[in-house]
C-alpha positions as CSV (number, residue, x, y, z in Angstrom):
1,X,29.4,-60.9,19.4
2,X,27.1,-60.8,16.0
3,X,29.7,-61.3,13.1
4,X,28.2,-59.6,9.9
5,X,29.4,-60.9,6.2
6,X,29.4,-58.3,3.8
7,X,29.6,-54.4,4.3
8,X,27.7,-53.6,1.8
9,X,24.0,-51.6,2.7
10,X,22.4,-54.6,4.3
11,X,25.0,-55.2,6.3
12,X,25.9,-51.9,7.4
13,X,22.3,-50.8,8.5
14,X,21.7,-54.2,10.6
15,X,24.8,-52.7,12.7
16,X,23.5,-49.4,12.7
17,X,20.4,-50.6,14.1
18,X,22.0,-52.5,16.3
19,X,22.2,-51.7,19.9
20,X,25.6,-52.2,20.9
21,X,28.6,-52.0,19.6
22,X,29.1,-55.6,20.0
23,X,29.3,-56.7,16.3
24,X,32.0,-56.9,13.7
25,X,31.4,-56.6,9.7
26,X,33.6,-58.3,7.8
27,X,34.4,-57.1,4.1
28,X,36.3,-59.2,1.7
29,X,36.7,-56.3,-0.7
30,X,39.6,-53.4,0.0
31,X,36.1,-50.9,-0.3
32,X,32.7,-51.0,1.6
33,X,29.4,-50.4,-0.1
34,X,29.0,-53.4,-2.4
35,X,27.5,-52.5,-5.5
36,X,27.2,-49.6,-4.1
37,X,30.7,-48.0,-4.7
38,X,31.3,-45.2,-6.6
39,X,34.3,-44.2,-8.8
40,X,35.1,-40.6,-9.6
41,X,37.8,-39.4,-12.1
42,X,38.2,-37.3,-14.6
43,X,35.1,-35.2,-13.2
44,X,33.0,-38.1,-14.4
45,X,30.8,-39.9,-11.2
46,X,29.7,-43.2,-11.8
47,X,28.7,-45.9,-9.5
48,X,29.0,-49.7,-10.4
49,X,25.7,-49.4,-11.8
50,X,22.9,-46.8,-11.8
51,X,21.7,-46.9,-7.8
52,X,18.5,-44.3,-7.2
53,X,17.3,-44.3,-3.7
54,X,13.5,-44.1,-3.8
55,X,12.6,-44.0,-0.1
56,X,9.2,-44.4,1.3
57,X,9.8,-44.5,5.2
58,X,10.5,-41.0,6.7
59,X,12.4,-42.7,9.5
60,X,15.2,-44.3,6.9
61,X,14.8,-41.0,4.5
62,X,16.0,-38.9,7.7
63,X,18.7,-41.1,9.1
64,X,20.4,-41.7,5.9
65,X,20.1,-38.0,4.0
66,X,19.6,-35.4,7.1
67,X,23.4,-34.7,6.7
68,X,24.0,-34.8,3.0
69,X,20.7,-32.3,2.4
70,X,21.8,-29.9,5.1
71,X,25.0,-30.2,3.1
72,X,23.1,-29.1,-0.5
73,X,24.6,-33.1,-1.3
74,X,21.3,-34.3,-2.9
75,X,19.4,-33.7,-6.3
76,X,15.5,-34.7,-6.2
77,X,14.5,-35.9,-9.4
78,X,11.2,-36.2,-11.2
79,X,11.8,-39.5,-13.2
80,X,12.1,-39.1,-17.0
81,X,12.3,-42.7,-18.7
82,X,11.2,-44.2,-22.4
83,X,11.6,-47.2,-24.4
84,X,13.1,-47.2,-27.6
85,X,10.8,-48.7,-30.0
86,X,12.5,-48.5,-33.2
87,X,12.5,-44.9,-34.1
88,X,10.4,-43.8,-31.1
89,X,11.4,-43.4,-28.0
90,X,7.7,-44.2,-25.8
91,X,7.0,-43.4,-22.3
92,X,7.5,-45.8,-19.8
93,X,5.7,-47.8,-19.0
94,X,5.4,-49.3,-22.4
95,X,1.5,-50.9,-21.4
96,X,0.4,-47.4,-20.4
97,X,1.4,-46.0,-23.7
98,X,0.4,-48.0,-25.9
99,X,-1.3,-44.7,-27.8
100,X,1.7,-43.4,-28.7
101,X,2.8,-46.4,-31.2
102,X,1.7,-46.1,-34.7
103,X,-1.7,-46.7,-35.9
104,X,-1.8,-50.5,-36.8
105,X,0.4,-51.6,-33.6
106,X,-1.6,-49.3,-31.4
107,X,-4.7,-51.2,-32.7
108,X,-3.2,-54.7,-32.3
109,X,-2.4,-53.9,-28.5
110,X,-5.6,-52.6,-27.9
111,X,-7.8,-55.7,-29.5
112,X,-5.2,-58.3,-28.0
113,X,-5.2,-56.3,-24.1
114,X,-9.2,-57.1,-24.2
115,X,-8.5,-60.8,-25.4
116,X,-6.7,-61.4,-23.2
117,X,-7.9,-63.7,-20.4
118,X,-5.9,-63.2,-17.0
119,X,-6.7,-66.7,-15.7
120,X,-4.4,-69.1,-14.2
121,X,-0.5,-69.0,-15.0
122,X,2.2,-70.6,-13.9
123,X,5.2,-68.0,-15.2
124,X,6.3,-65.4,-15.5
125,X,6.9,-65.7,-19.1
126,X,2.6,-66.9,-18.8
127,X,1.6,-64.1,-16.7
128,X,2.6,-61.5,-19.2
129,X,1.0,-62.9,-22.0
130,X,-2.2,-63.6,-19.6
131,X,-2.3,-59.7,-17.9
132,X,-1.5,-57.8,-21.4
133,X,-2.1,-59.4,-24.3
134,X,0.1,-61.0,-27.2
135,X,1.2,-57.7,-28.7
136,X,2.1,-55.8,-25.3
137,X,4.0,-59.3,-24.3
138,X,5.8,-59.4,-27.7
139,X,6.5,-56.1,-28.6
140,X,8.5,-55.1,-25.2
141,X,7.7,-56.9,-22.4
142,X,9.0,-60.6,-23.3
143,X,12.3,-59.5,-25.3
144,X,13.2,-56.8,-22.9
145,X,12.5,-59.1,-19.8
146,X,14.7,-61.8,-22.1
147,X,18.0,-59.1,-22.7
148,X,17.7,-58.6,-18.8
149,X,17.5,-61.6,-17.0
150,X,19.3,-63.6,-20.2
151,X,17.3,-66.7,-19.7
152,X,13.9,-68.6,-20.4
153,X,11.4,-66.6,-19.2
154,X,8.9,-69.2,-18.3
155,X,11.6,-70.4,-15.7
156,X,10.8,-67.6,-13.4
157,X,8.1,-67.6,-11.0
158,X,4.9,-65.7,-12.1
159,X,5.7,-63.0,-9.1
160,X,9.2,-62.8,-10.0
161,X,9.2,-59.1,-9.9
162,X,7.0,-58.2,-7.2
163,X,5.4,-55.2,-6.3
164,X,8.4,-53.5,-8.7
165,X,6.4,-54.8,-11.8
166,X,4.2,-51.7,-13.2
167,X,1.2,-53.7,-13.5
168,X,-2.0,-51.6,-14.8
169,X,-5.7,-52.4,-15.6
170,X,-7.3,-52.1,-18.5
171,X,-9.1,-49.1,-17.4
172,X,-6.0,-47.4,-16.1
173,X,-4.5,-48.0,-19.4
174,X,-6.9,-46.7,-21.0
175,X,-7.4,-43.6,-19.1
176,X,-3.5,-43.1,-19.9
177,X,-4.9,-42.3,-23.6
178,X,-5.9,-38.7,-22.4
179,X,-4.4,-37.7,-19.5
180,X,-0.8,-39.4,-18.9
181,X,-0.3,-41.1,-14.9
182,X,3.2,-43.0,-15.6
183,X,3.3,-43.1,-11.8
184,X,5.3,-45.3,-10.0
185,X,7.5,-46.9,-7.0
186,X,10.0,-44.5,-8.5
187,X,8.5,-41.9,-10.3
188,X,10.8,-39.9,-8.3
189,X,14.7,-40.2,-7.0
190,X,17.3,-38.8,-4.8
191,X,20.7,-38.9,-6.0
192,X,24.3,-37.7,-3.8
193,X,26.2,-35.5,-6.2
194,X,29.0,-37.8,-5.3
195,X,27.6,-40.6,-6.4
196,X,25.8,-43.6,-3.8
197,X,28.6,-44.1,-2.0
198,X,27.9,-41.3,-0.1
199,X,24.6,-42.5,1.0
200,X,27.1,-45.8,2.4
201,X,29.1,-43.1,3.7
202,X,26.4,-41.5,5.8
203,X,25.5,-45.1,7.7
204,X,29.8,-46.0,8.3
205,X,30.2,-42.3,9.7
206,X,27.4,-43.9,12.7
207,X,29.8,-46.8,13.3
208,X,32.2,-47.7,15.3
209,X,35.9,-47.9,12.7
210,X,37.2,-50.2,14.9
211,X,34.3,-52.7,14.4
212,X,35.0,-52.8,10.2
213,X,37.7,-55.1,8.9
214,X,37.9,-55.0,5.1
215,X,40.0,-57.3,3.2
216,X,38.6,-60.0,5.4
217,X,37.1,-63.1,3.7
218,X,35.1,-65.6,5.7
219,X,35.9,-69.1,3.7
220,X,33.7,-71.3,6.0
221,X,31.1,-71.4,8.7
222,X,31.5,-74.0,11.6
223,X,27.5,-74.0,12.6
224,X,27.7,-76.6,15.6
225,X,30.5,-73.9,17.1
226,X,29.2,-70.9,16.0
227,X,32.5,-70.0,14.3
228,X,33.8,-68.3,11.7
229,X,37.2,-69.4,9.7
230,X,39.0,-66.4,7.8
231,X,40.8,-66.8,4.4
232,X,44.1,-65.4,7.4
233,X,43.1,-68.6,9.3
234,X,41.8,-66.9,12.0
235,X,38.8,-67.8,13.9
236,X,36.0,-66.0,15.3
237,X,32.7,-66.7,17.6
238,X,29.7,-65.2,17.1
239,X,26.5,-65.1,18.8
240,X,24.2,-64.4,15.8
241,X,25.9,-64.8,12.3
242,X,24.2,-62.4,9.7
243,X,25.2,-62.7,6.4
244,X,24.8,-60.7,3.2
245,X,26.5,-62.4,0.9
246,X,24.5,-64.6,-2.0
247,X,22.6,-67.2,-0.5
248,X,24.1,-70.4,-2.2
249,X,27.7,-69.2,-1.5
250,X,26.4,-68.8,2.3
251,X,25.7,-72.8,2.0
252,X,28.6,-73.7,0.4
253,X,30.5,-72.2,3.4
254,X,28.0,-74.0,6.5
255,X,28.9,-77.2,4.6
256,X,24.6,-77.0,4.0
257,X,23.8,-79.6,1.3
258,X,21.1,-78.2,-1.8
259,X,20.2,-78.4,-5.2
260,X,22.1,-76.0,-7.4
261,X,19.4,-76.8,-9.9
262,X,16.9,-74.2,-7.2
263,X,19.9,-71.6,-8.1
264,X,20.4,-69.4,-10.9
265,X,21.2,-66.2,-12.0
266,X,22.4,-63.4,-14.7
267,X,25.6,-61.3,-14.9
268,X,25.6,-57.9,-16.0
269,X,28.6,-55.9,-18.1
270,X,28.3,-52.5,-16.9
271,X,30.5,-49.8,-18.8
272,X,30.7,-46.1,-17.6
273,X,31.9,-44.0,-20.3
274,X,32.8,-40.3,-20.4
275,X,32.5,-38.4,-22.9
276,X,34.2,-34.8,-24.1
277,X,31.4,-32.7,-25.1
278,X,27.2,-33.0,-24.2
279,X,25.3,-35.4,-26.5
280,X,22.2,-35.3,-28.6
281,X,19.9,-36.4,-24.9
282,X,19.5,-34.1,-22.7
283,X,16.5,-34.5,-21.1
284,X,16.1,-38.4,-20.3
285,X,17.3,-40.2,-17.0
286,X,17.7,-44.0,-18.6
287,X,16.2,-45.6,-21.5
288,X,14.9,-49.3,-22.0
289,X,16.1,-51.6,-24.7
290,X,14.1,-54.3,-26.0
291,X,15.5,-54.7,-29.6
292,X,18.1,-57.1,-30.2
293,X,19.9,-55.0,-32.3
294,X,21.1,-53.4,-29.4
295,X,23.6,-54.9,-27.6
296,X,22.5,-53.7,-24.3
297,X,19.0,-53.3,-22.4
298,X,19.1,-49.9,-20.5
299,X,21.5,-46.8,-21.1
300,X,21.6,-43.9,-18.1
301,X,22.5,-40.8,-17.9
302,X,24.3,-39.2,-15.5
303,X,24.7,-36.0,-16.4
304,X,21.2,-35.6,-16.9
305,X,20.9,-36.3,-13.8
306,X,23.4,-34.2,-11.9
307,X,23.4,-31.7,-14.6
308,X,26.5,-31.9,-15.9
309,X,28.7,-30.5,-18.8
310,X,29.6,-33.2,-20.7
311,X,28.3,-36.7,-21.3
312,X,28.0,-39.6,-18.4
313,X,26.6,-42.9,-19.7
314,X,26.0,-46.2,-17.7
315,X,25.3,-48.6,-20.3
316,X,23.6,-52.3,-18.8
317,X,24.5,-55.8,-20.9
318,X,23.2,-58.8,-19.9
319,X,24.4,-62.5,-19.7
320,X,23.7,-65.8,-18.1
321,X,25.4,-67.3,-15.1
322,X,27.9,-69.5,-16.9
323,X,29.0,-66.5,-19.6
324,X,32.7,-66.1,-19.6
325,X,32.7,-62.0,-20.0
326,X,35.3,-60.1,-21.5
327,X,34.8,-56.3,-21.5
328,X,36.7,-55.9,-24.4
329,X,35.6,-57.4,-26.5
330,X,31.8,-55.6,-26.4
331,X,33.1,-52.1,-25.9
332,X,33.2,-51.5,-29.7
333,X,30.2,-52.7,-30.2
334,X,28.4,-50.9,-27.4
335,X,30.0,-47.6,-28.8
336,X,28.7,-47.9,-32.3
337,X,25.1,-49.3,-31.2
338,X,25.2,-46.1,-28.9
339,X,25.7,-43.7,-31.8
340,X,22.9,-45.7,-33.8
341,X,20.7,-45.3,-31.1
342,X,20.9,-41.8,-30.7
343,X,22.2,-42.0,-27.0
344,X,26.0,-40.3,-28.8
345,X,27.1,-38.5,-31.5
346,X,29.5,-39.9,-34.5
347,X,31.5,-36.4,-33.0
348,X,31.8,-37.4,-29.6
349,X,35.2,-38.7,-28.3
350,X,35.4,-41.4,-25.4
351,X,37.9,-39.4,-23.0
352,X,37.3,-42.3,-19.8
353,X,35.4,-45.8,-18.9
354,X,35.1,-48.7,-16.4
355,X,34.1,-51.9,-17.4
356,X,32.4,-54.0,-14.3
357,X,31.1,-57.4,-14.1
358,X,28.4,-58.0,-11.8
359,X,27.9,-61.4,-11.0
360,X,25.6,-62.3,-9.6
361,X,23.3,-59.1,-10.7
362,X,19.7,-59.9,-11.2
363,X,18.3,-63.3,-9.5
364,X,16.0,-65.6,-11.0
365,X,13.2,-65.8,-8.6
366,X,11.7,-69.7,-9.2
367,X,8.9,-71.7,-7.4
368,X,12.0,-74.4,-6.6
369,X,14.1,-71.3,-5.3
370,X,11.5,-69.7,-3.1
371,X,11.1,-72.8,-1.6
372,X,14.3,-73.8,-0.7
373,X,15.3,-70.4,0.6
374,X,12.5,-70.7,2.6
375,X,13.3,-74.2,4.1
376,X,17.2,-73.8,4.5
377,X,17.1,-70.1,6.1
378,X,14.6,-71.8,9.1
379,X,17.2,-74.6,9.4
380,X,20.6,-72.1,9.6
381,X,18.3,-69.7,12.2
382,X,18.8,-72.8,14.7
383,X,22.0,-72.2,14.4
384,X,22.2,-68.1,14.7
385,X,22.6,-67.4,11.4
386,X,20.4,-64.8,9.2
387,X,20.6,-64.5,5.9
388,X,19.2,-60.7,4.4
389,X,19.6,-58.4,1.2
390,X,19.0,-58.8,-2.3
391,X,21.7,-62.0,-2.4
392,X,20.8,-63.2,1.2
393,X,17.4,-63.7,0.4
394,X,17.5,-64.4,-3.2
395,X,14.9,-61.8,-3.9
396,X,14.2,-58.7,-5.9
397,X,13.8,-55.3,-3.9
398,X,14.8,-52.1,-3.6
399,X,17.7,-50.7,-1.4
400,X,15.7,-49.3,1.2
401,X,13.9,-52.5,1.6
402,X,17.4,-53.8,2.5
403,X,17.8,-51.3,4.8
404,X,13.9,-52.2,6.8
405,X,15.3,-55.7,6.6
406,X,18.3,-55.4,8.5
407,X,16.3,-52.9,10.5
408,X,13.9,-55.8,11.7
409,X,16.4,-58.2,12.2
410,X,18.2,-56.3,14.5
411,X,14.9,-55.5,16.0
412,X,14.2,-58.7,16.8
413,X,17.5,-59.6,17.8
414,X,18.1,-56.7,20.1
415,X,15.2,-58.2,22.5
């Protein structure tokens, strides 16, 4: 039997692609979907943080949305984003718009983007200053980079953001000047009007119920017997182990000796608020951050999403690892440097919200960390286990690269 840790996306699809139904996911939450889960109340949707499904394979696209667009369950979206850059609010992305700042600044990106000298860098911190010039780097790519992944920014690896960073050329940034191609990996999204747990939804209605336990934690992993221990005390067997969960934690629990220096992360404080009437946006999708007079880095909006009535906000804080978080105490703050920022009005009255810690949220992708995931995940293969997702890998991607993850893996184990 494969025994799967975590039903969250990753770990559902590698049992949907599975070709038996000789596997058993185990969820330590009372809820599958992971980060995935959605809360409605109130007539206010909002997931545990904003989740847009950008899918590129036709295969995944058609097993995972056929039902809920026969159903009239899906809004297709033409992204609408921008930064706000002090009274401005500029297109995203900020390197490809650099015409739209005033005069002086516009001038000072322009002269320091042909300085620049893309040779060798070691950081990702480096690499931005290297690809787009001091006043690009400065002006939003280094303090919005620093609000997100609260941390040192020359810790991460140079490629820490992969193919999801909107890198551009000089040319193409200069073309932008005339004719405006903000294109993307997600220049357009799918959205469920009932938020993404639906999307979980579509892959558990392919499953077999009986082979879901929820409110089952593993607490360690016996790799020389191939067993499982439960938090119950009961012990399983497995065949192949394939785990979800974040990669350290999966160590921790195979007794696996490493460096927790290789291992770091952020948290992020999401709040979903609902408000009573529409507010002064009504047009963007989310909005970027940089300033550190703002308390957070991005701001959605749901109902301009789904068209709704009145306002739907998921507003994005974030914090290191070792941050002891208390809701509370920021929601204050978040509400008045919403009204500052335009996002509310001073007339709006908070009617709901949910307060969510995610931790971990955003890894920090290192040289060390590569490395080592590298190393240990060929060593706990020998034993049967496989370690995919976001938190199993310790990478940065998109959901539906967790989805042709777990696809492969049960690909290759199916032979």
């Amino acid at each position: 039997m494969d025994i799967i840790i975590g039903g969250g996306i990753s770990g559902l699809s590698y049992a949907l692609f599975k070709h038996s139904d000789d596997y058993l996911v185990l969820e330590k939450e009372a809820e599958l979907g992971g980060y995935c889960r959605t809360t409605k109340r109130n007539n206010f949707v909002w997931d545990y943080s904003g989740h847009f499904f950008h899918f590129q394979d036709a295969d995944i696209k058609h097993l995972i949305m056929e039902s809920l667009c026969r159903q009239g369950e899906v809004v297709d979206v033409q992204k609408c984003t921008s930064i706000k850059y002090g009274e401005l609010l500029v297109d995203f992305p900020f390197q490809k718009n650099i015409h739209q700042l005033p005069k002086d600044e516009f001038i000072d990106c322009l002269v320091d983007l042909f300085a620049a000298k893309p040779t060798d860098y070691n950081s990702f911190k480096e690499m931005l200053y290297c690809k787009f010039g001091k006043s690009i780097a400065e002006k939003f790519l280094i303090p919005y980079n620093e609000k997100l992944y609260a941390c040192d920014l020359n810790k991460l690896d140079k490629d820490a953001m992969g193919r999801f960073f909107p890198y551009a050329e000089k040319e193409q940034i200069v073309l932008n000047f005339r004719e405006a191609d903000n294109t993307s990996y997600n220049g357009s999204f799918s959205y469920p009007k009932g938020g993404a747990i639906q999307y979980v939804n579509e892959i558990v209605h392919q499953l077999k119920a009986g082979n879901i336990r929820t409110n089952c934690q593993v607490v360690s992993i016996n790799l020389k017997e191939k067993q499982v221990v439960m938090q119950s005390g009961e012990v399983l067997s497995y065949n192949h182990l394939i785990s979800t969960i974040p990669f350290p934690q999966l160590l921790k629990m195979a007794g696996v000796a490493y460096d927790e220096q290789c291992y770091s992360w952020n948290q992020v404080l999401v709040f979903n608020l609902g408000f009573d009437r529409p507010g002064p946006n009504n047009s963007s999708h989310w909005l970027y951050f940089p300033d550190k007079q703002y308390s957070f880095y991005r701001v959605g909006f749901y109902n301009n999403i789904l068209g709704n009535r009145n306002s739907s906000l998921y507003v994005e804080l974030g914090f290191n690892k070792d941050a002891d978080i208390n809701p509370s105490e920021y929601l204050g703050t978040v509400l008045h440097d919403l009204v500052r920022s335009g996002c509310i009005s001073s007339s709006q009255v908070l009617q709901d919200y949910q307060a969510i810690v995610m931790n971990p949220a955003y890894v920090h992708i290192t040289e060390d960390s590569i490395k080592d995931v590298a190393d240990k995940k060929a060593m706990l293969e020998q034993f049967g286990v496989y370690s995919i997702g976001r938190y199993g890998s310790w990478t940065y991607c998109s959901i539906e690269d967790n989805v042709k993850e777990a696809r492969a893996l049960a690909q290759q184990l199916n032979k």
